[in-house]
C-alpha positions in Angstrom: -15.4 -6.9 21.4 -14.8 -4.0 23.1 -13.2 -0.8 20.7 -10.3 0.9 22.6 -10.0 3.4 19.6 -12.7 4.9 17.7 -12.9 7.2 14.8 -16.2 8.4 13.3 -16.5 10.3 10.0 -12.8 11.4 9.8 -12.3 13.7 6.6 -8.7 15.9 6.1 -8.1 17.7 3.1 -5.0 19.1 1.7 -4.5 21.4 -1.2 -5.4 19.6 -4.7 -6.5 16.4 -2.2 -9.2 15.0 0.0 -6.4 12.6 2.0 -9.4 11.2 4.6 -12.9 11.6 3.5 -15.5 10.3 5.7 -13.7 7.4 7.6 -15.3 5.5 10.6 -12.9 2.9 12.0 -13.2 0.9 15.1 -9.8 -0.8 16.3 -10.2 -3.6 19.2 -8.4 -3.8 22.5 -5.3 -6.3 22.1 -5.9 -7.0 18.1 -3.1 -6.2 15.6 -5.4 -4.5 13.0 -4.2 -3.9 9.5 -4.7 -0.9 7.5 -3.8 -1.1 4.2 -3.6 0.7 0.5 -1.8 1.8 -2.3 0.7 4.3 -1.8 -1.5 7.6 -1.4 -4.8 5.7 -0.2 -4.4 8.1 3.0 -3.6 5.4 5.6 -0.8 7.0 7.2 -2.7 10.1 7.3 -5.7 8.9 8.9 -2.8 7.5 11.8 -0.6 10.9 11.4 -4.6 12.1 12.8 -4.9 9.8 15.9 -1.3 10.6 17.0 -1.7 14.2 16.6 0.5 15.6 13.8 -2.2 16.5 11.8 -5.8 17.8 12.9 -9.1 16.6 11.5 -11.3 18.8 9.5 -14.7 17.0 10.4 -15.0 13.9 12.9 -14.0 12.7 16.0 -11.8 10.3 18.1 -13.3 8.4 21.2 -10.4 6.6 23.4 -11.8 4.2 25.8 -15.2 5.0 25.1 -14.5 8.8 25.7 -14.2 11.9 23.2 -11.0 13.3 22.7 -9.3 16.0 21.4 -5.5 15.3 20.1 -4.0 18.3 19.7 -0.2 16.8 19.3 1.9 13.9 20.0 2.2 15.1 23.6 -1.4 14.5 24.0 -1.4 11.2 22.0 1.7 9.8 24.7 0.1 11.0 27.6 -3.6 9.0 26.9 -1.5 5.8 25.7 -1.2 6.1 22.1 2.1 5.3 20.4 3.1 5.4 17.4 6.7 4.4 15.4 6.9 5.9 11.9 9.0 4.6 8.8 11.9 6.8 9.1 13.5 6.6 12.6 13.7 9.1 15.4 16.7 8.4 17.2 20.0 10.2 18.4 22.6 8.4 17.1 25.3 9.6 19.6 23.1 8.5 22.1 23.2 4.8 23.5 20.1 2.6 23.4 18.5 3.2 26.9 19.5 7.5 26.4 16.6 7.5 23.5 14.4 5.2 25.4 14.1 7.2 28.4 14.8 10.8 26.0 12.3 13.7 27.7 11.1 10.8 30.2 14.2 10.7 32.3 13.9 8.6 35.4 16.2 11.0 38.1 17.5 10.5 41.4 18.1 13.7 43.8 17.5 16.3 40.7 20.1 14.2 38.4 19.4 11.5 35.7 19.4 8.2 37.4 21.3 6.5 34.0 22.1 3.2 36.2 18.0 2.7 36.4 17.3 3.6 33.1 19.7 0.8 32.2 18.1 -1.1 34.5 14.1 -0.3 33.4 15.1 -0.4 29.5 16.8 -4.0 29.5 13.6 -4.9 31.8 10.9 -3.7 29.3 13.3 -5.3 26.3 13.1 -8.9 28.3 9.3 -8.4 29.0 8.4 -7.8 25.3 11.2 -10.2 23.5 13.2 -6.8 22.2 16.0 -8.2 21.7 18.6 -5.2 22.0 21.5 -3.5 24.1 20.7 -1.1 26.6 23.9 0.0 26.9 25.1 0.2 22.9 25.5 3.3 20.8 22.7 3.7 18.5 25.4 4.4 15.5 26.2 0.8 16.2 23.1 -1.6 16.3 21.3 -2.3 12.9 18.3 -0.9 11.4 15.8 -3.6 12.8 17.5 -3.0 16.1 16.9 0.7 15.6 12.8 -0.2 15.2 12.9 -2.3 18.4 14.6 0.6 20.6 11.6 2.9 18.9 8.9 0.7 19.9 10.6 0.3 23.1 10.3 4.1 23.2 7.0 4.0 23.2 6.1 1.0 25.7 8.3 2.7 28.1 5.4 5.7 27.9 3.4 3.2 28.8 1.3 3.1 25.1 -1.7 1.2 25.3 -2.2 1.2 21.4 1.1 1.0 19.3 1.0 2.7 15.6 3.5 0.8 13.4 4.1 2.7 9.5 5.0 0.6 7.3 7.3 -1.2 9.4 8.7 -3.6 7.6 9.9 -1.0 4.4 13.8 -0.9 5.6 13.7 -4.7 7.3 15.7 -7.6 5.6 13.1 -10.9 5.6 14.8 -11.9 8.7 14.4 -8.4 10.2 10.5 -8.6 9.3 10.0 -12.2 10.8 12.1 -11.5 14.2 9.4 -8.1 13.9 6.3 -10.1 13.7 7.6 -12.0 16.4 7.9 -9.2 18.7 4.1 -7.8 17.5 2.7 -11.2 19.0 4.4 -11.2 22.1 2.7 -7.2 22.4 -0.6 -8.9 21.7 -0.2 -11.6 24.0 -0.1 -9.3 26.7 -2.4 -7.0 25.7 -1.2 -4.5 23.5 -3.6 -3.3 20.8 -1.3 -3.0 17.8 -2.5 -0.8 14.2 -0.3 -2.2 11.2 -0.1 0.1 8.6 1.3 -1.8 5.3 0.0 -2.2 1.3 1.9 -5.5 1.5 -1.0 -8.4 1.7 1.0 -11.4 2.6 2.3 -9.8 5.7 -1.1 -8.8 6.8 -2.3 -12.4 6.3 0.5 -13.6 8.6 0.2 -11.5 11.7 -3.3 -9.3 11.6 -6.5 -9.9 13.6 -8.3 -7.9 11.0 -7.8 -5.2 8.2 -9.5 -2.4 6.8 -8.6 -1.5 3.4 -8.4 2.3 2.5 -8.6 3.5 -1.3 -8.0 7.2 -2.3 -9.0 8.5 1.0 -11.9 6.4 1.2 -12.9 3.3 3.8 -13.4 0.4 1.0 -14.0 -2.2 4.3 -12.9 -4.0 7.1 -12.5 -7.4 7.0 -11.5 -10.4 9.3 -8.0 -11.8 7.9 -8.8 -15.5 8.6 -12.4 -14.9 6.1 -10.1 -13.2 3.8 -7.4 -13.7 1.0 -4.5 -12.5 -1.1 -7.0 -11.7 -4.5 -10.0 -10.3 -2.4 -7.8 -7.0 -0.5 -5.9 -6.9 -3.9 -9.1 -6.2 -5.7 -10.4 -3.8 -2.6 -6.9 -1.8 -2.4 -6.8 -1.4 -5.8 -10.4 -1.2 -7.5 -10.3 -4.0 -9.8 -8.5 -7.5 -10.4 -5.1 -7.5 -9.8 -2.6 -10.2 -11.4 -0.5 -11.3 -8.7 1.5 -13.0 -11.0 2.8 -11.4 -14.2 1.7 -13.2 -17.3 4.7 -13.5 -19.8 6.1 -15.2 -22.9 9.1 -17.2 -23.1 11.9 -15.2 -23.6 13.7 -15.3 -27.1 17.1 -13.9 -25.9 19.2 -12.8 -28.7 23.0 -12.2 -28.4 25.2 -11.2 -25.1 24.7 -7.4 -24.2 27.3 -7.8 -20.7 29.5 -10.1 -19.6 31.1 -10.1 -16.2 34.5 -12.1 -16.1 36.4 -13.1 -12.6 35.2 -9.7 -11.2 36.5 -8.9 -7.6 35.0 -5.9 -5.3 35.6 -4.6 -2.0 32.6 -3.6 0.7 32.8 0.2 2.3 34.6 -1.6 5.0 37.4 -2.9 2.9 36.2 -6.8 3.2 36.1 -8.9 0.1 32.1 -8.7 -1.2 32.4 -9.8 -4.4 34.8 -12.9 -5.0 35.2 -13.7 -8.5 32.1 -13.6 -10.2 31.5 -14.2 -13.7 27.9 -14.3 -15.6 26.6 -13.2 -19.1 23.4 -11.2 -19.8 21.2 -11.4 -23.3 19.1 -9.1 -24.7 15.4 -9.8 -24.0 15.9 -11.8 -21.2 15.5 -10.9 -17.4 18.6 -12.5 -15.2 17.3 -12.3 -11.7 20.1 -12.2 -8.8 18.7 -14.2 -5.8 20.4 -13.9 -2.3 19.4 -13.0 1.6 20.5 -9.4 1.5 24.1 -8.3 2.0 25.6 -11.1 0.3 27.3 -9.5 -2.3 24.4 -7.9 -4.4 25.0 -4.8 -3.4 28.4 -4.4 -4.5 27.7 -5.9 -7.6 25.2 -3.6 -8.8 27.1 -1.0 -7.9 30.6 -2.4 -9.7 29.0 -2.9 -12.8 26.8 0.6 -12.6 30.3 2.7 -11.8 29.8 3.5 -8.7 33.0 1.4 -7.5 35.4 0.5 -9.1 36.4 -3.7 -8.7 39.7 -4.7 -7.8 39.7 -7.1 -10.8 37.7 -8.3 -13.8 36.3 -6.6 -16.1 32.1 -5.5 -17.2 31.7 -5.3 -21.1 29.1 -3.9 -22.3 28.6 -4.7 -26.3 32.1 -6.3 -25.7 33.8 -2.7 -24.8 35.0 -2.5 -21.3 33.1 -0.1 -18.6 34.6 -0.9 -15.5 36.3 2.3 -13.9 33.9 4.4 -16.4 31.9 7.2 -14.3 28.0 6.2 -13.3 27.2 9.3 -16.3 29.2 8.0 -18.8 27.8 4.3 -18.5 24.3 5.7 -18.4 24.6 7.8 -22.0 26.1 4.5 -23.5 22.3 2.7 -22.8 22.0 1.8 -19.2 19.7 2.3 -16.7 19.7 1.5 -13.2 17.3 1.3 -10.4 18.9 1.7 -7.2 18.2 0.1 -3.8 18.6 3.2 -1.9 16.3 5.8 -4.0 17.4 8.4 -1.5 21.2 7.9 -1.4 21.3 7.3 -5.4 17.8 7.9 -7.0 16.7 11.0 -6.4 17.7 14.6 -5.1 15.4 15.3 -2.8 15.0 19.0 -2.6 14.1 19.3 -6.2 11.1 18.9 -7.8 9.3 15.5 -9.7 9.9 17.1 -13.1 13.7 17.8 -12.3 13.8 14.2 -10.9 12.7 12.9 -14.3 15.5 14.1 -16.4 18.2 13.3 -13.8 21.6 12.2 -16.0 19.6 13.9 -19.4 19.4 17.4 -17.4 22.5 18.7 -19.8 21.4 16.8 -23.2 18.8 17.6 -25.7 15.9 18.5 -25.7 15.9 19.5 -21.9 18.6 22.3 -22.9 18.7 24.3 -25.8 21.7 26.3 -27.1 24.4 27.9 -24.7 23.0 25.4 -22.2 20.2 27.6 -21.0 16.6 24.8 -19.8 14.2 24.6 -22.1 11.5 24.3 -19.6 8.8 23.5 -21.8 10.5 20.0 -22.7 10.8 19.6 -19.0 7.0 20.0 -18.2 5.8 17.9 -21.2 8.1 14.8 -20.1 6.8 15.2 -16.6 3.5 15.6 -17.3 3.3 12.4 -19.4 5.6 10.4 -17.1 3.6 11.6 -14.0 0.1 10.2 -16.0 1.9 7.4 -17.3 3.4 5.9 -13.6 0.3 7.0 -11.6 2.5 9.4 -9.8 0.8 10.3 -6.9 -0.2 13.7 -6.4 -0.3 14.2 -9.9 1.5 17.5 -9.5 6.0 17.7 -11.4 6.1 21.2 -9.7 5.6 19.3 -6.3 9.3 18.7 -4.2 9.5 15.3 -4.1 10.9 15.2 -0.4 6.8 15.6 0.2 5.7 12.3 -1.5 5.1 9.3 -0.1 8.7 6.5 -0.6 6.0 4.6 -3.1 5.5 7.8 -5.5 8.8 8.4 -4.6 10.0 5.2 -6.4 8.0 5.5 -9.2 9.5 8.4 -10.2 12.8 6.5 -10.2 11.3 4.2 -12.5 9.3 6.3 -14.7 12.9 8.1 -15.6 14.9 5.0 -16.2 12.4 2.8 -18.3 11.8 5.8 -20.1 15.2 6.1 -21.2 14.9 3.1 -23.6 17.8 1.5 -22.7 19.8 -1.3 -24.0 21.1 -3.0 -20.1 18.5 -2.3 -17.2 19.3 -2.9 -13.8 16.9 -2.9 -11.3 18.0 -3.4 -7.7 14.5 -4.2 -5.1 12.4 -2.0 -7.7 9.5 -2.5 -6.6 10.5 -1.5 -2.5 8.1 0.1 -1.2 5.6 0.1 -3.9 2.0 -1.1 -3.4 0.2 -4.2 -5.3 -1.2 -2.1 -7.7 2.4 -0.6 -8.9 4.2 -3.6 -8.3 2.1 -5.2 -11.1 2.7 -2.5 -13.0 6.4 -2.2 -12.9 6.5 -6.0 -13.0 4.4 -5.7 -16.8 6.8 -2.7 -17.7 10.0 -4.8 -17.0 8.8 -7.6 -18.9 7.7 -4.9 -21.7 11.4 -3.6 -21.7 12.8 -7.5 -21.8 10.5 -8.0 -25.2 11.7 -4.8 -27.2 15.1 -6.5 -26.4 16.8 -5.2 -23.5 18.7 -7.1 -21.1 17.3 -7.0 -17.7 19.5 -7.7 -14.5 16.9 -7.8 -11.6 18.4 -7.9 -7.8 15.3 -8.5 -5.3 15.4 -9.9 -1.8 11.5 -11.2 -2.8 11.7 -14.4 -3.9 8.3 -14.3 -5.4 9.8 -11.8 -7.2 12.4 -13.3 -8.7 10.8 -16.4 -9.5 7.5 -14.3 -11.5 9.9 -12.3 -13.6 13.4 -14.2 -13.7 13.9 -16.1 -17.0 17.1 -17.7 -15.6 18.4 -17.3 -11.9 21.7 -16.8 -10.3 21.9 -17.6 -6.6 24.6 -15.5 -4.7 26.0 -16.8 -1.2 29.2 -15.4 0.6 30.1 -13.0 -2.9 30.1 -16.1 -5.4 27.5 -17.3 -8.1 26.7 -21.2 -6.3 24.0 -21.5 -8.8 22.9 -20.6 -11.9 19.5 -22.6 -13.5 16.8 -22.1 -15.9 13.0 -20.4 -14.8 11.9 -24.2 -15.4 14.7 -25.6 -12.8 13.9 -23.1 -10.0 11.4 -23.1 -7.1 11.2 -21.7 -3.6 12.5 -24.3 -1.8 15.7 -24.9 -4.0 16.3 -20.9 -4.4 16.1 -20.9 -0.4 18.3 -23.7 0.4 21.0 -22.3 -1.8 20.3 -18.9 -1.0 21.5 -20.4 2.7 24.7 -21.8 1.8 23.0 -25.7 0.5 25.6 -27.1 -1.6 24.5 -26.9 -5.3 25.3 -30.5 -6.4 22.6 -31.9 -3.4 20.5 -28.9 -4.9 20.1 -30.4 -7.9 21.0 -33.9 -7.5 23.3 -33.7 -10.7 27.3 -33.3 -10.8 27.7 -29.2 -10.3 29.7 -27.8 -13.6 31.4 -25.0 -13.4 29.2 -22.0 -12.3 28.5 -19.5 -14.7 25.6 -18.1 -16.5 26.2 -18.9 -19.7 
């Protein structure tokens, strides 16, 4: 088949790094090609190269059969390259069809012709099944509404070959299936789409064909119906991968938290949490399965001191925490994993090895007397975290705004496991994260739930839940419906309560009163 987009012996260096080295790639007219790897494999790069924003330091680009030099975006628009990155570009004062048509206004005797930019966007939105209101505020549409009036941006520039990074990092499961819906409509009429992802199942569902990158280097291309979950696992990552975390049975011992009747407010003043009541063990993992924004959320963030409930009560060792600041909960032995790393992980403007004592920055030994840093502490617990986690590049001095949201993560991680704690609660850890960290943050979690900590684990990945979970409470509308054993669960029972099933036709049995107990 005919190669709309070429790239021949691509190599890009950084300080410290060779991000591309040596890559030849050949992406088909009107195929959704995958490019996948671990976090810092250099995928994003290598696309960051086609579109412009960064230039090659050996190689070349042919477009349609035809050498071409990219010297930035601009260039990139104008030849029918598009590309929609991770983090969103939008105005958020601005309505829908304003950002579409931003710096490609359509105007009408020297003024913007709004009325047929309306007009154009909602055309181009019912041509490609992008589902989305020309005439909202951006402030006002949700994030996998946000990605549709981005990739709208870029059909309305007329791109022939649409970039996607990593678009499915900030979707619900909903978002992500209504997304893949929308990439085969762009296929089917003739858009050449480049995928880039490290999660395998999602290229299996919707790619052509994949390439697999690993530390800068082209490991192989592959087509995805000759292919399978074990085989790119292997190529991403180098060597076998377990795709499902091998485990004991759990020997809890006795209750660590207890959650009793416990009531909590969303941020828009509506009842999220409604009466919710579960027990925790040491050296078991409770895993907390829901479609998002059912509750979880608030939850984690009750229990963790960020809010503070209306009613109930969290003990912890049987001493009440509720109301307790997030740094005085912390220094009595918990550790938490947040679902926004940005928001509550991580400051971003400092650097990995600052990152890693965040909530220990005023205790011993990372300050000596008179509260003056003792640096050296700081460095040595970087450096060992940093080798330990596979933080990628291997540098603490580096500002972590810089790194990629995977090595961003695992610096969240490395911090809190480290900590030893007693209760661990990990909301979506492993966001983000490639196959390769994913099985190892799924070994250290089990690792933590055998030295006897009780785990809490929140994941809108079902297969996560059901690999790590040793019992599982399903949360619908802010209640517990369910609560069951590893050995009771599967996927088609989680889901059906997950979507408001009546527990008693669940399980077939008379439904007890719902607690986790």
């Amino acid at each position: 088949m005919e190669h709309i987009l070429e790239l021949s012996h691509i190599t890009k260096r950084f300080p410290g790094v060779v991000a591309n080295d040596d890559i030849s790639l050949g992406i088909r007219k009107g195929e959704i090609h995958a490019v996948v790897g671990e976090n810092g494999s250099g995928k994003s790069t290598l696309m960051s190269i086609v579109y412009g924003l960064y230039q090659a330091d050996a190689g070349e680009i042919s477009f349609k059969g035809a050498p071409v030099q990219i010297a930035d975006p601009r260039v990139a628009i104008e030849l029918g390259l598009g590309m929609v990155f991770q983090h969103f570009m939008l105005v958020d004062t601005l309505t829908v069809a304003e950002n579409v048509i931003l710096h490609a206004e359509p105007h009408n005797w020297g003024f913007v012709d709004y009325k047929r930019a309306v007009a154009e966007v909602e055309e181009l939105a019912t041509a490609y099944g992008l589902r989305v209101d020309a005439r909202a505020r951006v402030a006002d549409i949700s994030v996998g509404q946000e990605q549709r009036v981005e990739i709208l941006k870029a059909l309305y520039r007329q791109a022939e070959v649409l970039i996607l990074d990593e678009p499915t990092a900030v979707l619900t499961p909903q978002e992500t299936e209504e997304l893949f819906q929308v990439m085969d409509n762009l296929r089917r009429q003739g858009t050449t789409i480049v995928f880039i992802t490290h999660k395998i199942k999602e290229v299996l569902a919707i790619s052509d064909r994949v390439s697999v990158l690993r530390r800068g280097k082209l490991v192989g291309t592959r087509n995805t119906a000759e292919t399978g979950q074990r085989e790119l696992a292997e190529m991403m990552v180098g060597r076998e991968v377990l795709l499902r975390v091998k485990k004991e049975p759990a020997e809890p011992t006795e209750t660590v938290v207890s959650v009793a009747g416990l009531q909590v407010r969303n941020r828009r003043g509506m009842p999220a949490v409604k009466d919710v009541s579960l027990e925790l063990r040491r050296g078991e993992v409770l895993g907390i399965a829901g479609v998002e924004g059912n509750g979880q959320q608030e939850l984690v963030e009750a229990i963790t001191g960020l809010t503070t409930p209306d009613a109930g009560e969290v003990l912890l060792r049987g001493e009440p925490i509720q109301g307790l600041s997030p740094m005085k909960i912390k220094r009595r032995g918990v550790s938490y994993i947040p679902e926004d790393r940005h928001k509550r992980g991580l400051i971003l403007e400092y650097s990995v090895a600052d990152n890693l004592i965040l909530g220990l920055h005023s205790d011993p030994p990372f300050v000596e007397r008179y509260l003056f840093r003792n640096d050296r502490e700081i460095k040595e617990n970087a450096a060992r975290l940093v080798q330990s986690y596979d933080v990628r590049p291997p540098n603490p001095d580096q500002i972590i705004r810089t790194l990629s949201g995977g090595n961003q993560q695992k610096v969240v991680v490395a911090r809190e496991f480290s900590r030893g704690p007693e209760f661990l609660v990990c909301s979506q850890p492993t966001r983000g994260l490639d196959i390769g960290a994913i099985e190892f943050i799924h070994q250290e979690i089990i690792r933590q739930r055998d030295q006897g900590t009780g785990v809490l684990l929140v994941s809108a990945e079902l297969d996560e839940i059901l690999s790590l979970s040793d019992r599982i409470a399903v949360m619908f509308d802010g209640r517990i419906v369910a609560v069951m054993s590893i050995e009771e669960a599967d996927e088609q029972r989680l889901g059906y309560l997950m979507l408001g099933g009546d527990a008693q036709r669940a399980t077939g049995e008379p439904e007890s009163g719902v607690t986790a107990e």
